[in-house]
N, C-alpha and C positions, 0 to 999 in steps of 0.2 A: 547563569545566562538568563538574561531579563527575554519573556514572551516575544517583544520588538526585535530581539538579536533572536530570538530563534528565530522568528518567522522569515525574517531577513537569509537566514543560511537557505532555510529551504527555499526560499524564491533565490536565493543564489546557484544553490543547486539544481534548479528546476530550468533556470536561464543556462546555465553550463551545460547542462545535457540537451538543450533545445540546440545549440550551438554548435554539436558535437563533439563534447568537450567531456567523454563518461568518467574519468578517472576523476578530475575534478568533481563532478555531480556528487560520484558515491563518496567520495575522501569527505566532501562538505556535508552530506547526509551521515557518514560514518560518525562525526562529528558533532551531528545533530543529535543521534538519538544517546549517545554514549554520553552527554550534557544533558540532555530530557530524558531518560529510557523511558518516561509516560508522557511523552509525545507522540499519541495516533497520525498527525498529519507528518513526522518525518518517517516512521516506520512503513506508512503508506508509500510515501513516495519513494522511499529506499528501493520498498516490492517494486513497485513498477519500472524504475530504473535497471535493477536489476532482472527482470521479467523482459525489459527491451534489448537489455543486450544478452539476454539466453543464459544469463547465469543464474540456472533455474535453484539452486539448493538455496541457494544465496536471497532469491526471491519469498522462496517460501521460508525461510526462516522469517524475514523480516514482514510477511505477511502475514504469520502466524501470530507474532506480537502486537501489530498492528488490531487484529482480531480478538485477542485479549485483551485489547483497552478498549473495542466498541464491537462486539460479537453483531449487533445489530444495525451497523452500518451499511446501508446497498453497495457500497462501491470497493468496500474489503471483500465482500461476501463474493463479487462480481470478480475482482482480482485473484483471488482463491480459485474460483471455478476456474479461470482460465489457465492458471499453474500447473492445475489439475492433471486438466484435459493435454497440455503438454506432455506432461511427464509421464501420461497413458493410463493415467486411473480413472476409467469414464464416471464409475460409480460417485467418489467425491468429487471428481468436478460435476456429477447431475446433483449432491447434496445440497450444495455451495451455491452453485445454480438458483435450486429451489428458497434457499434462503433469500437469495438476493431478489428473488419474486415475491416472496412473504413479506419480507422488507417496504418492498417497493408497495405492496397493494396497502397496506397498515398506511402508510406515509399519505397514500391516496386517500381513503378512509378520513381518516385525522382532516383532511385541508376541506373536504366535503360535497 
């Protein structure tokens, strides 16, 4: 799968779920990352996809991969925390949390 056909699924995917359309979404994401398994941006979107329709195991798995390909990304780090805090673990989602604020003030830092 050429980068333009991936990107293509996941904005497929991303329009299908905006549409109400989740089984398409994730089928198209499933499909994404099982083609890229080092694709951060379908693994992401997979988490959230799955995060919105409460299939939280399913979230966090693909948030955790997500997180393996860019541990320093704000918006995994931010996706994680909220997984978290669903699933009743206030501890990791205040870790996750804290990252996605260490993240974010570096990011700040850097521009000047």
């Amino acid at each position: 799968m050429t980068d333009d056909e991936l990107q293509n699924l996941i904005e497929d995917a991303t329009a299908d779920f905006a549409m109400g359309e989740s089984a398409a979404a994730v089928a198209k994401l499933e499909q994404a990352t099982a083609a890229e398994p080092g694709s951060f941006e379908a693994w992401h979107a997979l988490a959230e996809v799955n995060f919105s329709l409460r299939h939280l195991d399913a979230a966090l798995a693909a948030a955790e991969r997500a997180h393996a390909l860019q541990p320093g990304d704000l918006f995994i780090n931010t996706t994680l925390s909220r997984i978290w805090m669903e699933r009743g673990d206030k501890a990791k989602a205040e870790h996750f949390g804290a990252q996605a604020k260490i993240h974010s003030w570096r990011e700040q830092l850097k521009q000047g």
